[in-house]
C-alpha positions as a Markdown table, in Angstrom:
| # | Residue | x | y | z |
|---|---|---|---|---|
| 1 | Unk | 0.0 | 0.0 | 0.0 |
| 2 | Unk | 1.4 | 3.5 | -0.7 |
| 3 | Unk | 2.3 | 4.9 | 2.2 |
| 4 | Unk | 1.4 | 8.6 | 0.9 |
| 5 | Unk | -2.5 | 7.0 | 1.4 |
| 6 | Unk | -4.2 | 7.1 | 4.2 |
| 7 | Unk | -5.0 | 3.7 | 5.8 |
| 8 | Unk | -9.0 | 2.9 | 4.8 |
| 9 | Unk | -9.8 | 1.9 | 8.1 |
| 10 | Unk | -8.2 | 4.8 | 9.4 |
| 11 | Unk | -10.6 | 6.9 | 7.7 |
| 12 | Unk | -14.0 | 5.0 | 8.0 |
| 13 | Unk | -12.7 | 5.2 | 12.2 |
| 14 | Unk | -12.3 | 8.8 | 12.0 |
| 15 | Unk | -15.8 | 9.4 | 10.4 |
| 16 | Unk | -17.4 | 7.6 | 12.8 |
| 17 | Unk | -16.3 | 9.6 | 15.2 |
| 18 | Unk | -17.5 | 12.3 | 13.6 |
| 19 | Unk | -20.7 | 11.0 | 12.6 |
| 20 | Unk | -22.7 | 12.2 | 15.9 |
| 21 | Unk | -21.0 | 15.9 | 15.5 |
| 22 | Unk | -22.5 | 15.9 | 12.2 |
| 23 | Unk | -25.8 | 14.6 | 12.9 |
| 24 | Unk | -26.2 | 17.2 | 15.2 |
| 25 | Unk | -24.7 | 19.8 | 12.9 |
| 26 | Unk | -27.6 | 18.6 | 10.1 |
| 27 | Unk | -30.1 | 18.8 | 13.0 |
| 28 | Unk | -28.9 | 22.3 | 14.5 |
| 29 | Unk | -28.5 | 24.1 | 11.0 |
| 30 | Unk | -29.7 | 21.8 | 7.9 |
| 31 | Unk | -32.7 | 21.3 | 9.4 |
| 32 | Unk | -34.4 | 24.6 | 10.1 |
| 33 | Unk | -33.0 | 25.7 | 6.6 |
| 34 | Unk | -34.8 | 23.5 | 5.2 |
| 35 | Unk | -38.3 | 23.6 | 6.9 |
| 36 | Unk | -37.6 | 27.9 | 6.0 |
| 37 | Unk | -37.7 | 26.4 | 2.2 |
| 38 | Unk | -40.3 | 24.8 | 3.1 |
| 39 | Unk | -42.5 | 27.7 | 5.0 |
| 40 | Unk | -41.4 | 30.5 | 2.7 |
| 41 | Unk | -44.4 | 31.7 | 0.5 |
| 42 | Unk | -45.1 | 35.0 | -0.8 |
| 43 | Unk | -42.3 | 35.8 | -2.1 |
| 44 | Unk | -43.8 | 37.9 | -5.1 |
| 45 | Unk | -44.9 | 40.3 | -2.0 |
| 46 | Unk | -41.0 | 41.3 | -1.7 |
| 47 | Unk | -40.8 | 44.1 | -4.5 |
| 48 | Unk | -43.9 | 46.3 | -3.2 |
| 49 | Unk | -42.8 | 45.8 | 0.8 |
| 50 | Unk | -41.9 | 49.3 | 1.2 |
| 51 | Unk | -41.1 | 48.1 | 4.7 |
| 52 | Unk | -38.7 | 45.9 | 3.7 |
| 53 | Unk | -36.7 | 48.1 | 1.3 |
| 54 | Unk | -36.5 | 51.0 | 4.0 |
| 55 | Unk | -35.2 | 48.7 | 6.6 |
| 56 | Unk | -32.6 | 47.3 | 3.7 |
| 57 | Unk | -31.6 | 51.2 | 3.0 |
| 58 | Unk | -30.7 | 51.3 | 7.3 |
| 59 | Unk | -29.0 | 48.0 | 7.5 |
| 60 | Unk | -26.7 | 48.6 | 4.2 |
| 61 | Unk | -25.7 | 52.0 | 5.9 |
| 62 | Unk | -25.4 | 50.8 | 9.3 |
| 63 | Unk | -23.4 | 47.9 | 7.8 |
| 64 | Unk | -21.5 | 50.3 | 5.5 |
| 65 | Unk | -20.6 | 53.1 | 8.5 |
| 66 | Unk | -20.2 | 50.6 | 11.1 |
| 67 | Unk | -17.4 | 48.3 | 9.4 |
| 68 | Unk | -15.5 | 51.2 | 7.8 |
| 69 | Unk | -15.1 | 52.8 | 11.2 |
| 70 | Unk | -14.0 | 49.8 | 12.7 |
| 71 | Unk | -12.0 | 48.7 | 10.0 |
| 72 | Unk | -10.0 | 51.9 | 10.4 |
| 73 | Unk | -9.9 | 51.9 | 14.3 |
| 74 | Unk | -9.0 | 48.2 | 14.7 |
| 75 | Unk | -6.1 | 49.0 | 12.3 |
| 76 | Unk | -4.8 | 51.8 | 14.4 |
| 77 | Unk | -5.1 | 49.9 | 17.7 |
| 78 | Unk | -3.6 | 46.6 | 16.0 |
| 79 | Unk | -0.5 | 48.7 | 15.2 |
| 80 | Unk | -0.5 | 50.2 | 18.7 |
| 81 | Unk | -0.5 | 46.8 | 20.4 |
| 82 | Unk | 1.9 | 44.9 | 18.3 |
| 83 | Unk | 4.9 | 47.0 | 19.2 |
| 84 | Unk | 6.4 | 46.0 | 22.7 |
| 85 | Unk | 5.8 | 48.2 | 25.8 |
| 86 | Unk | 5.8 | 47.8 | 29.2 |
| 87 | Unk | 2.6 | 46.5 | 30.4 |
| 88 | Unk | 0.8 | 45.5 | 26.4 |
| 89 | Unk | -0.4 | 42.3 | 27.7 |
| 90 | Unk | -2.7 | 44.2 | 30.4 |
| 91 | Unk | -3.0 | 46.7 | 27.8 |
| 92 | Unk | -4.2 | 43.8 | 25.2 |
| 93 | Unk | -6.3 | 42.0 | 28.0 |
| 94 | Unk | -8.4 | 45.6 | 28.8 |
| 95 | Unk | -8.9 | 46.1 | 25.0 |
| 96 | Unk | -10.9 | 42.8 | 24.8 |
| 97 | Unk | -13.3 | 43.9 | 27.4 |
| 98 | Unk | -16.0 | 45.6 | 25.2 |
| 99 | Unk | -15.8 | 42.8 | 23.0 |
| 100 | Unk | -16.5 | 39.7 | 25.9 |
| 101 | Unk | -19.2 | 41.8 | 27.1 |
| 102 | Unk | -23.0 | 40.3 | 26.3 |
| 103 | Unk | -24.1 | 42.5 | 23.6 |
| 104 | Unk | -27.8 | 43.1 | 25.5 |
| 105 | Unk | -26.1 | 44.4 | 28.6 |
| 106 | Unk | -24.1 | 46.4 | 26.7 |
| 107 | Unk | -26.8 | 47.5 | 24.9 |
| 108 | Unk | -28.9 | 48.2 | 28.0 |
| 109 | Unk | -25.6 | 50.3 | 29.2 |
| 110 | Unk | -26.0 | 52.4 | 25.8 |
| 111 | Unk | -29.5 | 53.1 | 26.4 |
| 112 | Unk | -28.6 | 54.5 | 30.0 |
| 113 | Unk | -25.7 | 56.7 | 28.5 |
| 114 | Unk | -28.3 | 58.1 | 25.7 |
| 115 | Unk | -30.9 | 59.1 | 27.9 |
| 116 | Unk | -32.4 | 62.5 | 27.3 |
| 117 | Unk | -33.1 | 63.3 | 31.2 |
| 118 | Unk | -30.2 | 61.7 | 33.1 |
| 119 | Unk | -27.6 | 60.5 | 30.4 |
| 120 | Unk | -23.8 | 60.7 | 31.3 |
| 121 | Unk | -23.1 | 62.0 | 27.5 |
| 122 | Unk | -25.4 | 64.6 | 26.9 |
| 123 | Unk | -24.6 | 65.9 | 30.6 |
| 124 | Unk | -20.7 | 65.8 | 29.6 |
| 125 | Unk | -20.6 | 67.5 | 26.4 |
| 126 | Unk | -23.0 | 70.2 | 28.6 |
| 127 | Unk | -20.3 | 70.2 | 31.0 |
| 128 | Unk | -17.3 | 70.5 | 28.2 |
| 129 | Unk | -19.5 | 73.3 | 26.0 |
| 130 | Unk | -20.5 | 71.1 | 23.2 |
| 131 | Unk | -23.8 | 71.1 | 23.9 |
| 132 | Unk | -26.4 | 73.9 | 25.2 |
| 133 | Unk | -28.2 | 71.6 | 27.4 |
| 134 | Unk | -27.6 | 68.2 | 29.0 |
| 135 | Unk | -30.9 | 66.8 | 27.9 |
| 136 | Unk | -30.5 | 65.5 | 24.2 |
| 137 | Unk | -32.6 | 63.4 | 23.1 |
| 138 | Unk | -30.2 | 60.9 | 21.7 |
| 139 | Unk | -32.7 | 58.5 | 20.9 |
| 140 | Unk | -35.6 | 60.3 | 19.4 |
| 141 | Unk | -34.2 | 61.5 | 16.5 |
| 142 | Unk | -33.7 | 59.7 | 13.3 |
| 143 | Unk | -30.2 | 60.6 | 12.1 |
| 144 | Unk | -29.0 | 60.5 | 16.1 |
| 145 | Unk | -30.5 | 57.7 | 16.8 |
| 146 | Unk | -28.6 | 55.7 | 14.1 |
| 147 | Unk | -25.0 | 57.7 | 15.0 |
| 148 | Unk | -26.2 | 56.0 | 18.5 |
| 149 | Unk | -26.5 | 52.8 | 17.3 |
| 150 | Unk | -23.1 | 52.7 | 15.2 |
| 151 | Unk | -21.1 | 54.1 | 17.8 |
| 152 | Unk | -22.6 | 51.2 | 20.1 |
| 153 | Unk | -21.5 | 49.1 | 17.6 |
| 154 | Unk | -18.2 | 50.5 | 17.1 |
| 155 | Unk | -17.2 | 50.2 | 21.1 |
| 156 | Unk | -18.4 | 46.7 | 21.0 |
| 157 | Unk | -16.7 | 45.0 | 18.1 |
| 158 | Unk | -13.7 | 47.2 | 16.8 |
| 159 | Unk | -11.5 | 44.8 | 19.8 |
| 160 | Unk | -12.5 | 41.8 | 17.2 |
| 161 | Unk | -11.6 | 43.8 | 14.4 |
| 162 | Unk | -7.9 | 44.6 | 16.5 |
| 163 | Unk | -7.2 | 41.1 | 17.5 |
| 164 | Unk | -8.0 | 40.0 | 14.0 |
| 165 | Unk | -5.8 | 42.1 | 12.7 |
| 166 | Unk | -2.8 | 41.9 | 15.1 |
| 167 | Unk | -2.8 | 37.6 | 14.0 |
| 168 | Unk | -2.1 | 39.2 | 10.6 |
| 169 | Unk | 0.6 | 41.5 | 11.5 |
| 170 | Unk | 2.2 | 38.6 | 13.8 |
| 171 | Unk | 2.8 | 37.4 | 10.4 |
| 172 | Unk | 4.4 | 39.4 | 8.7 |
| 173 | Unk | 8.5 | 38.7 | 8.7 |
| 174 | Unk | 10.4 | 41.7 | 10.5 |
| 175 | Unk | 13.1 | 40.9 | 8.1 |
| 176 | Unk | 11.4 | 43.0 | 5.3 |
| 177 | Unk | 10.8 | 46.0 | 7.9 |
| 178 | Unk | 14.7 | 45.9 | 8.8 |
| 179 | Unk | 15.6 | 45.8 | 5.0 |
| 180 | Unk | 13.2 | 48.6 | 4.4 |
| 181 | Unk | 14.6 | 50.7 | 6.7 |
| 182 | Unk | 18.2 | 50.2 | 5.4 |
| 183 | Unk | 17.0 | 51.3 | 2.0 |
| 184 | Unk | 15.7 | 54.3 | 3.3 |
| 185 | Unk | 12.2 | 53.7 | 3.8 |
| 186 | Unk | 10.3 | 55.9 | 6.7 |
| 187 | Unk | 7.5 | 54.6 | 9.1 |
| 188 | Unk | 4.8 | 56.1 | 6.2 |
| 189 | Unk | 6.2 | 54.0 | 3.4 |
| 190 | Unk | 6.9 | 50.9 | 5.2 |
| 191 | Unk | 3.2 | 50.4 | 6.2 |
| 192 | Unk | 2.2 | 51.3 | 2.7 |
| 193 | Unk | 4.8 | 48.9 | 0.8 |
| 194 | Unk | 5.0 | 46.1 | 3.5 |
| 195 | Unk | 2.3 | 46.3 | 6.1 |
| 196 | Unk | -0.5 | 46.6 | 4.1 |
| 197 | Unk | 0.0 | 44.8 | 0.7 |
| 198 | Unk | 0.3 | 41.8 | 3.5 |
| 199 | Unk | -2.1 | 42.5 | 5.4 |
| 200 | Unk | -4.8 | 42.4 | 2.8 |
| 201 | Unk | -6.0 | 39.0 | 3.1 |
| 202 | Unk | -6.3 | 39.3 | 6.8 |
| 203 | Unk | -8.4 | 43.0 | 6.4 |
| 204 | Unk | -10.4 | 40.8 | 3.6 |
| 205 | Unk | -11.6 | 38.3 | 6.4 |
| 206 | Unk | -11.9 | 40.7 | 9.2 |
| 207 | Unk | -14.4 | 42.8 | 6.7 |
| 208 | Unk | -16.2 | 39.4 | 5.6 |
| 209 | Unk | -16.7 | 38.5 | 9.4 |
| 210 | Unk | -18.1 | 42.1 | 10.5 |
| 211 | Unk | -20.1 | 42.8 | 7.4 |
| 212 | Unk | -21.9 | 39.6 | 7.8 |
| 213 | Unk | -22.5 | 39.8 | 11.4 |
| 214 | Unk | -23.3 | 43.4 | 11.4 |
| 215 | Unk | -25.7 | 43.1 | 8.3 |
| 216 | Unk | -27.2 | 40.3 | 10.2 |
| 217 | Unk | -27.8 | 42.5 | 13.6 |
| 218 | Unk | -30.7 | 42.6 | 16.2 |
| 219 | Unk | -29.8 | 42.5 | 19.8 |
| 220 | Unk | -28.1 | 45.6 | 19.8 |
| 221 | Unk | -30.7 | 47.6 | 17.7 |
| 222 | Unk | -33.6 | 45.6 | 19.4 |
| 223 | Unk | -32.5 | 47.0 | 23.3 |
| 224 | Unk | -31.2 | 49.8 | 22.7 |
| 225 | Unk | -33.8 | 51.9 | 20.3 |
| 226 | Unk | -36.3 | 48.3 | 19.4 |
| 227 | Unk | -35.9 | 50.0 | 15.7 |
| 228 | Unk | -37.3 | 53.3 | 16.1 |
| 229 | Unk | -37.5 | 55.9 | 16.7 |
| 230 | Unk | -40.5 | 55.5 | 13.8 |
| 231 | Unk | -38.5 | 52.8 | 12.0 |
| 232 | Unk | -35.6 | 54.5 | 11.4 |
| 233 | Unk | -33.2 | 52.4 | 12.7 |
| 234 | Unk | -35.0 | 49.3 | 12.2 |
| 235 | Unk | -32.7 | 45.7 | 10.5 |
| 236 | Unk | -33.8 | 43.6 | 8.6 |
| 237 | Unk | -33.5 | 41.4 | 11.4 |
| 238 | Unk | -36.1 | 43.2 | 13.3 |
| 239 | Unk | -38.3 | 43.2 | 10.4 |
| 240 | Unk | -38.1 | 39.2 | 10.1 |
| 241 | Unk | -38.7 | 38.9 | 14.1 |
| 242 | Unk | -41.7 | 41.8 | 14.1 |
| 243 | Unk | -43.2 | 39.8 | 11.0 |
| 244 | Unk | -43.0 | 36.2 | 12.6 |
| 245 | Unk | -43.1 | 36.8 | 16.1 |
| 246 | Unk | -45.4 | 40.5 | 16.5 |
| 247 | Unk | -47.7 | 39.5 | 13.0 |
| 248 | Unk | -47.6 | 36.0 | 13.2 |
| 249 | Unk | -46.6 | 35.7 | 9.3 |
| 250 | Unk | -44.4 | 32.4 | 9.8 |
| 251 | Unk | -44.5 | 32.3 | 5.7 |
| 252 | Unk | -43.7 | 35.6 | 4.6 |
| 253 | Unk | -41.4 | 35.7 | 7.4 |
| 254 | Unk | -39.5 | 32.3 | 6.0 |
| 255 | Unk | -39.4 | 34.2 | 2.8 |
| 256 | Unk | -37.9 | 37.5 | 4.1 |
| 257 | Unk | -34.7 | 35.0 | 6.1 |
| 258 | Unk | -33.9 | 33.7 | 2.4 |
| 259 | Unk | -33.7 | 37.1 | 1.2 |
| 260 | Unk | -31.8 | 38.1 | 4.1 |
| 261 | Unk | -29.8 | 35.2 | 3.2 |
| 262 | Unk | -29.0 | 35.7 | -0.2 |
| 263 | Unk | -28.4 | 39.5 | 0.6 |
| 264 | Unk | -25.3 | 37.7 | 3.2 |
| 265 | Unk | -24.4 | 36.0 | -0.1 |
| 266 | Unk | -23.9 | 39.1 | -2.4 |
| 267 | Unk | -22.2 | 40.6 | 0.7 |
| 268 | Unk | -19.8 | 37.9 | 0.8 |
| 269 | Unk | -19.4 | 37.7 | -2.8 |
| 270 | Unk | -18.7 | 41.7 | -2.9 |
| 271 | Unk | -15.9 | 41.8 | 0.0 |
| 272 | Unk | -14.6 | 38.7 | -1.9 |
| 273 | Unk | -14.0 | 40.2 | -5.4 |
| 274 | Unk | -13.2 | 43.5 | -4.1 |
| 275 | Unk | -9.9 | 42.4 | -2.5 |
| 276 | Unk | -9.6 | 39.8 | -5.5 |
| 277 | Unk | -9.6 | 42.4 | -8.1 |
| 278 | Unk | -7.0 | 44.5 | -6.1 |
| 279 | Unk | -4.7 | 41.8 | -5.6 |
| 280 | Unk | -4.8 | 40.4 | -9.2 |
| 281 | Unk | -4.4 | 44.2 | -10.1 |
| 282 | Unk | -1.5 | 44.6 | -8.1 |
């Protein structure tokens, strides 16, 4: 037998020790996919659901703001870690906190900072003469309500984003910084020619995993502003609970997951041929 083969028995061993983790895998996700299929009906109501389209408009922005901010924060803290100090593995260890948090409390947290009566922020940019009074009502307007709601965001997930993005940098040989440098290259240069060419396919990921989990949000919208004020910051993940759970619509609600679904799909395809095209470019 060639030894480059695995032994038959071997395998059919290691499957069957993997046959109840599968099992349960089909049970936990295949499953409920397909009774969705199954359930999803009306799906010729999707192009006149004003409803729908409005709260696809909010989560494409949210999505949009949210992960672009990050993106550019978790970059700056990534770089800020990775270099040795005194003290970075506290540092690194506090920098995780917002992320290990339960998103709800947090969320509940959030609420208490935006209130309009007793809110710590609207009382400190009073204090600092930002603001003309201390009651602002964070939460009742549209276009604040949603800078609420991303900046939530933001101080919950831009630690993934960091951590994501320091695994990449651990990668990167110091060998090319040192010969950089002998050639003449400043700080500026060598993060434009070395640290982010390589970095790429790490940033690629890091946006995949946000984008998807941020386009796929509730908990956060549903406790801190339940996806008002008057819709304006409701997801389509709010939508699909409201319509099964509020309206009792467990068919058009099936229907409105696989579009959710297949809007996760474009997503993914779009963050995939973005940084495809700009590597085969380059």
């Amino acid at each position: 037998m060639n030894p480059n083969q695995p032994d038959p028995r071997t395998t059919a061993v290691q499957w069957l020790y993997a046959a109840p983790a599968l099992v349960l895998m089909a049970l936990v996700n295949v499953v409920p996919i397909l009774q969705c299929v199954y359930f999803a009906d009306k799906a010729q109501a999707l192009a006149g659901d004003t409803r729908l389209w409005f709260a696809l408009k909010h989560t494409l922005a949210f999505t949009a703001i949210a992960v672009s901010i990050e993106l550019a924060l978790g970059l700056a803290i990534a770089l800020l870690l990775f270099r040795p100090f005194p003290g970075r593995g506290l540092v690194r260890a506090c920098v995780l906190i917002p992320w290990a948090l339960p998103t709800a409390i947090m969320a509940m947290a959030w609420k208490w900072i935006f209130n309009d009566t007793y809110g710590v922020l609207g009382d400190l940019l009073y204090r600092v003469g930002i603001a003309a009074s201390p009651e602002i009502a964070w939460l009742a307007d549209p276009l604040k309500a949603m800078g609420a709601c991303v900046l939530a965001d933001v101080w919950k997930t831009t630690p993934f984003m960091a951590i994501l993005l320091m695994s990449g940098l651990a990668g990167i040989p110091e060998e090319l910084y040192e010969a950089a440098a002998i050639d003449g290259a400043g700080p500026v240069r060598r993060f434009f020619l070395i640290t982010l060419p390589l970095l790429k396919p790490t940033i690629a990921l890091a946006v995949l995993f946000r984008a998807i989990q941020t386009f796929a949000i509730f908990d956060l919208i549903w406790v801190l502003t339940g996806g008002g004020p008057g819709g304006s910051t409701q997801m389509i993940a709010l939508y699909v609970y409201d319509t099964v759970f509020r309206y009792l619509d467990l068919g058009y609600g099936s229907t409105l997951t696989l579009f959710m679904a297949g809007c996760l799909l474009l997503i993914s395809g779009a963050v995939y041929l973005l940084f495809h095209t700009r590597e085969a470019y380059e």
